[in-house]
C-alpha positions as CSV (number, residue, x, y, z in Angstrom):
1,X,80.8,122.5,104.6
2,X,78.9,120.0,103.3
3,X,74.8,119.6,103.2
4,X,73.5,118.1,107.1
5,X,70.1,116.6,106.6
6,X,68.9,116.7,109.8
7,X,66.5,113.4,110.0
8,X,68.1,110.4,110.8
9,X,65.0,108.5,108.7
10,X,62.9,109.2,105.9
11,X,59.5,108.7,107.3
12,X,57.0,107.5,104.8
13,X,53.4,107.7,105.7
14,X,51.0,104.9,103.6
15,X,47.5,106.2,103.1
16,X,45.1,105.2,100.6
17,X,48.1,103.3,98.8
18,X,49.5,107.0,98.0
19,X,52.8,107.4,100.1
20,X,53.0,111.0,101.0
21,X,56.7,111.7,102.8
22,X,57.6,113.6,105.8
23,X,59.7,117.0,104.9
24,X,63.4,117.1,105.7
25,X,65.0,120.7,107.0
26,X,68.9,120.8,105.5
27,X,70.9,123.4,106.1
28,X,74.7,124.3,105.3
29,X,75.6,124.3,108.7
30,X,77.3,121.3,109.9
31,X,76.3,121.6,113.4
32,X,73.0,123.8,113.6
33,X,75.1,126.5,115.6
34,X,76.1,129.7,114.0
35,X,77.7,132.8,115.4
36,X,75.9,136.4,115.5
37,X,76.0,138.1,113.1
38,X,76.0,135.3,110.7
39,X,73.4,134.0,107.8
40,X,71.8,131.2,107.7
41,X,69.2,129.4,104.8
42,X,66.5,126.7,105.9
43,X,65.3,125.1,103.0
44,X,62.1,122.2,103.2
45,X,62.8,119.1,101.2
46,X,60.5,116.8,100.0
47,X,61.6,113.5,98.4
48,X,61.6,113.6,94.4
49,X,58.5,111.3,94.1
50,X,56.4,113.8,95.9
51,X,57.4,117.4,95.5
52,X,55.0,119.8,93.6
53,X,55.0,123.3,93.9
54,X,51.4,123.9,94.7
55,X,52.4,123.0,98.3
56,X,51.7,125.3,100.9
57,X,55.1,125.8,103.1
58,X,55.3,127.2,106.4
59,X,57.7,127.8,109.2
60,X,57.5,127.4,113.0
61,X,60.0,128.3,116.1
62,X,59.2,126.8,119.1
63,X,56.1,125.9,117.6
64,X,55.4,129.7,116.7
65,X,54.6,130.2,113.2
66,X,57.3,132.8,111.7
67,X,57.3,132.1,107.8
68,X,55.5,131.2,104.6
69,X,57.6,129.3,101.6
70,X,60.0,126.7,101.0
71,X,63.0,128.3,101.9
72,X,63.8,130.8,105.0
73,X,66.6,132.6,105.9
74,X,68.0,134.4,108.2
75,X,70.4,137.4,108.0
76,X,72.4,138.4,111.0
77,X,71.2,136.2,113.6
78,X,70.9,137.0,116.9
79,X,70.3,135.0,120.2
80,X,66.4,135.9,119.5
81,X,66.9,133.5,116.6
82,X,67.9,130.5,118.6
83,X,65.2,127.4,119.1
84,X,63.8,124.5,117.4
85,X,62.7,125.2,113.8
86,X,60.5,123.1,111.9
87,X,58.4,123.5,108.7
88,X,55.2,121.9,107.5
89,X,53.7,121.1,103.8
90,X,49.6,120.7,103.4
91,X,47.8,119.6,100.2
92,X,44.9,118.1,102.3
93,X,46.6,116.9,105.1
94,X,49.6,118.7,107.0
95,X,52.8,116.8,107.2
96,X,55.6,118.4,109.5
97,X,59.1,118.1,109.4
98,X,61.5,116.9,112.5
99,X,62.8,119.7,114.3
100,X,66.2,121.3,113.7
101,X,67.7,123.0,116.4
102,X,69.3,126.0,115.8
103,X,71.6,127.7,118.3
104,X,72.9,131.0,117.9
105,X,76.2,131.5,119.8
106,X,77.7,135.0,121.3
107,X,81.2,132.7,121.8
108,X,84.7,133.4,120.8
109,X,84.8,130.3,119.0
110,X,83.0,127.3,118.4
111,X,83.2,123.9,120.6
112,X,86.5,122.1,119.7
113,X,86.2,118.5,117.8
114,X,88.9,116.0,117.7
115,X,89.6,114.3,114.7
116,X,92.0,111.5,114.3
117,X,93.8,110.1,110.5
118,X,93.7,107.9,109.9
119,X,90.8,106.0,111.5
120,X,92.4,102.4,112.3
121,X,95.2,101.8,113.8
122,X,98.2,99.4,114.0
123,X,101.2,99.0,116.4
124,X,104.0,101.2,114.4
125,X,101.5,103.2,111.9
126,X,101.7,106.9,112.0
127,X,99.0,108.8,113.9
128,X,98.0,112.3,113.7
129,X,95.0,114.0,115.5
130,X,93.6,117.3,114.5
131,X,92.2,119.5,116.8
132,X,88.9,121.7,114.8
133,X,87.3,125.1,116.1
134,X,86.2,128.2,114.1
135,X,86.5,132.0,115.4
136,X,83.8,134.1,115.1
137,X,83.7,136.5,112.3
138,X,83.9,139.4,115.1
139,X,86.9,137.6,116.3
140,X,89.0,136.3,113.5
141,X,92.0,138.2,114.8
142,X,92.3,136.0,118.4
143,X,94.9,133.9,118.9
144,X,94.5,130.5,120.0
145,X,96.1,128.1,121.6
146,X,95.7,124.3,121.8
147,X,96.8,121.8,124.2
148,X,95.8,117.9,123.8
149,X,95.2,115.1,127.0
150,X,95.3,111.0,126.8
151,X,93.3,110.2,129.7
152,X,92.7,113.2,131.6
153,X,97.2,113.8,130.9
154,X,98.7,116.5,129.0
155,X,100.5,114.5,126.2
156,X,100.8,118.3,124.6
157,X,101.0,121.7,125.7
158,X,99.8,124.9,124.5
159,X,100.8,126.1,121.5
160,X,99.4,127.2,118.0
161,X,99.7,123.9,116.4
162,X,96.5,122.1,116.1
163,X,97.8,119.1,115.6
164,X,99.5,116.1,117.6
165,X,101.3,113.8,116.3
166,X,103.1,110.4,116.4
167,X,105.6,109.0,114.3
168,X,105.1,105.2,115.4
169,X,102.2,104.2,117.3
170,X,102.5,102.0,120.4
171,X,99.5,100.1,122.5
172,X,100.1,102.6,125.1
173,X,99.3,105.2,122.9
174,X,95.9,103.7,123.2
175,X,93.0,105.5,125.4
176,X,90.7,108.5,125.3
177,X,91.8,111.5,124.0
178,X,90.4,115.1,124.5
179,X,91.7,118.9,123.4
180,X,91.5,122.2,124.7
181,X,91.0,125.4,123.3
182,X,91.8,128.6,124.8
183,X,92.7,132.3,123.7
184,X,96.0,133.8,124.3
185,X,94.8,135.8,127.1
186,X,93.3,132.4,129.0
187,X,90.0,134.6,129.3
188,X,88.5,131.5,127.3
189,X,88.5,127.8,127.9
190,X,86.9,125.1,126.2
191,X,87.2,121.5,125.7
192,X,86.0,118.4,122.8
193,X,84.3,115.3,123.3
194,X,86.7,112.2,124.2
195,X,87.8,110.7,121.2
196,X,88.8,106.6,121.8
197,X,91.9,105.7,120.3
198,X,92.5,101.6,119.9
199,X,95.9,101.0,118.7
200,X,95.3,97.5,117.1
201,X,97.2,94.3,117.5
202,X,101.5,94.3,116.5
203,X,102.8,95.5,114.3
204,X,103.0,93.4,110.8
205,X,105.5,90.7,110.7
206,X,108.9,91.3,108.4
207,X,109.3,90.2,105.2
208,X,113.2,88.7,104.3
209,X,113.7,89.2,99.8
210,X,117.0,88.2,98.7
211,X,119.2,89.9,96.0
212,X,119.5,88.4,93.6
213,X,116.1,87.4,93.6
214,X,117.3,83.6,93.7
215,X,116.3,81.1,96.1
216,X,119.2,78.5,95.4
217,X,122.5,79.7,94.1
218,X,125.9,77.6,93.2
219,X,128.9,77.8,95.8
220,X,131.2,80.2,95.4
221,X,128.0,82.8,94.7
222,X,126.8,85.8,96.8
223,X,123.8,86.7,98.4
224,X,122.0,89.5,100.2
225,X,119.5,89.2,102.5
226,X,117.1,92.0,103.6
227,X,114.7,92.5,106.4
228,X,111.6,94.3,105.6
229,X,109.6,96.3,107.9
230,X,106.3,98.3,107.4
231,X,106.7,101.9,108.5
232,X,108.9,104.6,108.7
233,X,111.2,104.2,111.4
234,X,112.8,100.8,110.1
235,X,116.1,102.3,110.0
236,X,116.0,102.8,113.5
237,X,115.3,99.9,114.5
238,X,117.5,96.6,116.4
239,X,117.6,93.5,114.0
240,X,117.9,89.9,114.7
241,X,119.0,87.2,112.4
242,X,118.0,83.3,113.2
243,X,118.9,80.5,111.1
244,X,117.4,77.3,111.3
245,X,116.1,78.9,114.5
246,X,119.3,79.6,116.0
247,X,120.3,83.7,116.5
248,X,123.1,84.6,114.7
249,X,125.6,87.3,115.6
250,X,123.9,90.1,112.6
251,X,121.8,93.1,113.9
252,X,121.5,95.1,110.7
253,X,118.6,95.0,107.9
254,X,120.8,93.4,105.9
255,X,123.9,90.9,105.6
256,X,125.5,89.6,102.8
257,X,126.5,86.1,102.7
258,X,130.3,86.0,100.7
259,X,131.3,83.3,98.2
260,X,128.5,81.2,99.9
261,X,129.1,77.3,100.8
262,X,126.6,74.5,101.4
263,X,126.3,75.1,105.2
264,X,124.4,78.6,104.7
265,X,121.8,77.0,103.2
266,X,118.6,76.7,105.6
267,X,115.5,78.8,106.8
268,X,116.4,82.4,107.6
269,X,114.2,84.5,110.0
270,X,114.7,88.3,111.0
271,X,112.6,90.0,113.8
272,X,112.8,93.6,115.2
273,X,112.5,94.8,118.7
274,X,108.8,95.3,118.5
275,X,107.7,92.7,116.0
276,X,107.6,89.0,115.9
277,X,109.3,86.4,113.7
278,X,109.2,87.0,109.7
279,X,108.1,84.1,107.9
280,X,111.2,81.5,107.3
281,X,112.7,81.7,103.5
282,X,114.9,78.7,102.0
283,X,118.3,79.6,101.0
284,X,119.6,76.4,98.5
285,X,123.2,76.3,98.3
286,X,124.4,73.4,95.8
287,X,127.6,72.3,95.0
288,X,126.5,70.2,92.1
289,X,126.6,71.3,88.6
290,X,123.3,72.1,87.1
291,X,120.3,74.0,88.9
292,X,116.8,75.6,88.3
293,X,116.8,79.0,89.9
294,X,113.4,80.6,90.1
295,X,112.9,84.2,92.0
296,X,112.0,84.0,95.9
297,X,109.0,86.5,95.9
298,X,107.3,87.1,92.7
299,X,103.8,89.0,93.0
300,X,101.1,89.5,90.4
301,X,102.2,91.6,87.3
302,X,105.8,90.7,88.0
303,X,107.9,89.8,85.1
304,X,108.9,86.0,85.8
305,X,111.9,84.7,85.2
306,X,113.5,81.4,85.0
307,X,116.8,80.2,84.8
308,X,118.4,76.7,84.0
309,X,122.0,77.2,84.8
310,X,124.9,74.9,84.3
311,X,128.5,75.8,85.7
312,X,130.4,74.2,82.8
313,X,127.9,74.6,80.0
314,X,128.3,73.2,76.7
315,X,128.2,75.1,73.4
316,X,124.5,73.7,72.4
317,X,122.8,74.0,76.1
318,X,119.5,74.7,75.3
319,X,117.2,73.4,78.2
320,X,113.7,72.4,78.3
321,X,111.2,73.9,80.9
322,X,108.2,72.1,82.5
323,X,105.4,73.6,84.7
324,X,103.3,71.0,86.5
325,X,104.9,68.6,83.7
326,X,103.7,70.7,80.6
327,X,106.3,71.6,78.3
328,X,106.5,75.3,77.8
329,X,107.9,77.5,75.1
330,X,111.2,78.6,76.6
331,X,113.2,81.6,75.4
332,X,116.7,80.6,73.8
333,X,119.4,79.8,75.4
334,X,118.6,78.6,79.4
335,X,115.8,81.1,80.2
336,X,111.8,81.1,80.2
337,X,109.9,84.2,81.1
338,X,106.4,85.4,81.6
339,X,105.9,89.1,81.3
340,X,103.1,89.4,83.6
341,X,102.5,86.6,86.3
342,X,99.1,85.3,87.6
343,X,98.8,83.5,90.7
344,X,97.3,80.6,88.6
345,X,101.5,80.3,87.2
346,X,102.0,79.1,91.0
347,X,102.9,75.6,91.4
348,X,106.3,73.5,90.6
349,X,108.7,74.0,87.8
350,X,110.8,71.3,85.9
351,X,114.3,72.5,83.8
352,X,115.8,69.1,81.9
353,X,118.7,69.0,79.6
354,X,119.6,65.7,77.6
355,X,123.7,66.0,76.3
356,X,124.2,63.9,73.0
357,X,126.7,61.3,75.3
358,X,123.8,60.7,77.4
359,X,124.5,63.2,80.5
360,X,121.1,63.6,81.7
361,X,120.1,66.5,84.0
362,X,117.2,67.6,85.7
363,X,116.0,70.2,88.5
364,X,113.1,71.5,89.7
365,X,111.6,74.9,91.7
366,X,108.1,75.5,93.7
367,X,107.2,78.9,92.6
368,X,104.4,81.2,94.6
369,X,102.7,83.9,93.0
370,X,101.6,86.5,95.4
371,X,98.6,88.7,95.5
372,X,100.0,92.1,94.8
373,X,96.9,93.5,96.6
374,X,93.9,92.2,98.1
375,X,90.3,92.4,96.5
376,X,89.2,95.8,96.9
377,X,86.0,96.0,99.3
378,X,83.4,99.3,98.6
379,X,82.4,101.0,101.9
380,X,79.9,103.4,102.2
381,X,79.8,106.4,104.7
382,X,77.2,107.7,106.3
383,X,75.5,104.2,106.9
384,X,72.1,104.4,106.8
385,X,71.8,106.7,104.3
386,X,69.1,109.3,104.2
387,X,67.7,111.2,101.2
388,X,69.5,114.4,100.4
389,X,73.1,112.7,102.3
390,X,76.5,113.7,101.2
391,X,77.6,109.9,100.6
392,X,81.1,109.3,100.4
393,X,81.8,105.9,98.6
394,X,85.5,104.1,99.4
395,X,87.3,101.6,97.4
396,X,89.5,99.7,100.3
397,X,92.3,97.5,99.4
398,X,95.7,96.6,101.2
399,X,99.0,96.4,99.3
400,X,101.7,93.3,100.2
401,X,104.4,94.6,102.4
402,X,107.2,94.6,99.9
403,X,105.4,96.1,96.7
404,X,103.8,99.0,99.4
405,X,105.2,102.2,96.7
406,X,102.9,100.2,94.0
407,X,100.8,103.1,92.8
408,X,96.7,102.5,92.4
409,X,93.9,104.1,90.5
410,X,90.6,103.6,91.0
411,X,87.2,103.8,89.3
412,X,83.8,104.2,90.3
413,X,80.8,102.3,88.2
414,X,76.7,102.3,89.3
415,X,74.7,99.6,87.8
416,X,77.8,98.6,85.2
417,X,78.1,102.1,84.5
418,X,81.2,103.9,84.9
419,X,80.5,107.2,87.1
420,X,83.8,108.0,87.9
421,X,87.2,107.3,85.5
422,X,90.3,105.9,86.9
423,X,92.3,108.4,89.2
424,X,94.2,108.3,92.8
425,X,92.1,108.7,95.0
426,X,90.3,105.7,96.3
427,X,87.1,107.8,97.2
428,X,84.0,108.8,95.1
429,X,81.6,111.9,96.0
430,X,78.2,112.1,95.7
431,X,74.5,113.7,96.9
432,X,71.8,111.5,97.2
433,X,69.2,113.7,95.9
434,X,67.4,111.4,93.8
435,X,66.7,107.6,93.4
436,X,68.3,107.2,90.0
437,X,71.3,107.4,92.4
438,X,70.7,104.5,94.1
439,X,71.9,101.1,92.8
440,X,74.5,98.9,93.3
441,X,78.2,100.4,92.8
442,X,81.7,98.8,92.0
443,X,84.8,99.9,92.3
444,X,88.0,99.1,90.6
445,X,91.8,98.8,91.7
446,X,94.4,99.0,89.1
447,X,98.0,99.5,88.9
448,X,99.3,102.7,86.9
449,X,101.2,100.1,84.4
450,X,97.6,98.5,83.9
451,X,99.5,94.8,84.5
452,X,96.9,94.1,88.0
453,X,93.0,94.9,87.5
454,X,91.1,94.0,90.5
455,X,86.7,94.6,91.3
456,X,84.6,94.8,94.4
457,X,81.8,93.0,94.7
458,X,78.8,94.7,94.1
459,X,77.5,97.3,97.0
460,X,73.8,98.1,97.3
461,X,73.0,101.8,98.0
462,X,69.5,102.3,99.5
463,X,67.8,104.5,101.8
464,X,67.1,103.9,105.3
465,X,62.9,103.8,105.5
466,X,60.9,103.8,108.5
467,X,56.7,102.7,107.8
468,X,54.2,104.3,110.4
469,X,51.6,102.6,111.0
């Protein structure tokens, strides 16, 4: 369990132009309640700029002194040991601490807290909430049962899972939400806080890709069209097809257009049950004899390619490529590539090919890059921070809908410094125990082929300070 500093503030008290801090009690105790029995340590913290160990230390309960010393603890409490605990610091004048209330419990097992994962929601994410209690050492062989409520309904009964889950969100699934505890025997009852659960807007909009990846293909060629949902129960659901706004009689995720003619081409749209409309994609079907085909979706770090293609080709076609009319370096034969796209290799492509009888031909492809994920944005939790805080720093980004397996690492860095190397997980642990610590942090997104690098902007760390007057 991590460190709980039990002062919402750092006080600082200005006298004489020497700042002399208020002492913090923390404790390993997440909660200030412990069971009988138990041990417990109290230790007095002063801020680094002012701790020396000539101070005199003392302890109080309930405003009784108990204790001399920094630290003070206590080995297998009993309800006698329940109260408000502070401790105090003198060099010529006494400075004491905010009380920490410490409650010493005779109970089963502790007061249930309902945690939810993850903490935002959407229409059709995956929500699971997690029930917490602890048995008392004495107790550690009762069984428990949990049952959990959506206003003031059982949307659960008893059983030994903690857990409740949904596969797909819905807005009704919105509402407060509570838990109950209770032995096997029903001799004990006890139930959390109400937890609010907003289940945010609907549910992302599809996404159509085509395979091949071509926007415009000759007659006579095939095509596949996909519709792209974002969560796990896509093959459950009911697909509609529109074209050029009109439904058309499909209902799968996919349809393949056969030996395609010039009246498929149009905007296709696909929507599910519990969605809206995708976004419209052009299908191009020509029946003349020389096109540019360029991919339909390309996204950062995708390998581009371009293809001039003629249906009767001659021996010597060897095209020339133009992007926003600068000739490029094309590969032979009717291709140009670019390993790793940029969104700056958006705009509108240009394939020409000049025959030695004077046949001229010419075509020409918009091309959109995609962001293959968003700048990341570093969040810091708790906010305000207090001296002595377990900090969690989280590096928060979003991936596009159809590159959603795209693996990320990510780094940490404080003041340009890197403080934590490339790994999975998008979080970065630390205790704020001194002000070298502070700063302001980065963070990093990269993909695990190191094609897409991505940084925050910069996040200033600083304690929260309250002046007395």
């Amino acid at each position: 369990m991590f460190v709980l500093i039990l002062t919402a503030l750092l006080f600082v008290v200005l006298n004489n132009s020497r700042a002399e801090a208020r002492p913090i009690i923390s404790t390993k105790s997440d909660t200030g309640k412990i069971f009988t029995g138990e041990s417990i340590t109290l230790t007095c913290n002063m801020d680094s700029l002012s701790t020396h160990l000539w101070y005199n230390y003392n302890w109080y309960r309930d405003e009784t002194k108990i204790s001399k010393g920094r630290i003070y603890t206590i080995n297998r409490a009993t309800s006698e040991d329940s109260g408000d605990y502070t401790c105090t610091y003198k060099v010529i004048t006494s400075y004491r601490s905010d009380p920490f209330t410490l409650k010493v419990s005779d109970d089963v097992f502790s007061d249930p807290e309902l945690n939810m994962d993850p903490i935002q929601l959407t229409v059709g994410a995956p929500m699971t909430l997690t029930c917490a209690t602890r048995l008392a050492p004495y107790k550690l062989g009762t069984e428990l049962q949990v049952a959990f409520y959506r206003n003031g309904e059982k949307v659960q009964e008893f059983g030994k899972s903690n857990q409740y889950r949904v596969k797909s969100s819905k807005l009704y699934h919105s509402g407060d939400y509570t838990c109950e505890v209770r032995t096997a025997t029903d001799s004990v009852r006890k139930i959390s806080q109400k937890l609010n659960i907003k289940i945010e807007g609907t549910m992302a909009r599809p996404v159509i890709s085509l395979t091949p990846n071509w926007g415009k293909i000759f007659t006579g060629e095939s095509v596949t069209l996909t519709c792209n949902v974002g969560f796990s129960e896509q093959d459950k659901q009911k697909y509609y097809w529109y074209k050029d706004k009109q439904k058309i009689s499909k209902s799968e995720k996919t349809f393949k257009i056969q030996s395609a003619i010039t009246d498929d081409s149009g905007f296709y749209q696909c929507q599910t049950r519990s969605s809206g409309f995708s976004d419209p994609i052009t299908l191009d079907v020509r029946n003349n004899d020389f096109i540019l085909q360029a991919p339909n979706s390309v996204y950062e770090g995708d390998y581009l390619k371009l293809e001039c293609n003629k249906k009767t080709k001659y021996s010597d076609f060897s095209p020339r490529f133009y992007h926003r009319d600068k000739l490029l370096q094309s590969d032979s034969g009717s291709n140009f590539h670019l390993d790793n796209a940029e969104t700056s290799d958006s705009g509108t492509y240009r394939c020409t090919y000049n025959y030695y009888y004077g046949d001229y031909y010419e075509d020409s492809a918009n091309v959109t890059v995609q962001e293959l994920f968003s700048i990341p944005h570093i969040s810091v939790s708790p906010n305000p921070l207090t001296l002595g805080a377990d900090t969690t720093l989280t590096c928060d980004t979003s991936l596009a809908l159809l590159r959603a397996d795209t693996e990320l690492e990510f780094a940490f860095y404080r003041n340009g410094k890197m403080v934590q190397g490339f790994r999975t997980s998008n979080t970065y642990r630390i205790k704020i125990l001194d002000w070298d610590l502070l700063g302001n942090y980065t963070c990093d997104a990269i993909t695990s082929t190191r094609s897409v690098k991505k940084t925050s902007r910069r996040s200033n760390i600083k304690i929260a300070v309250m002046f007395l007057k």
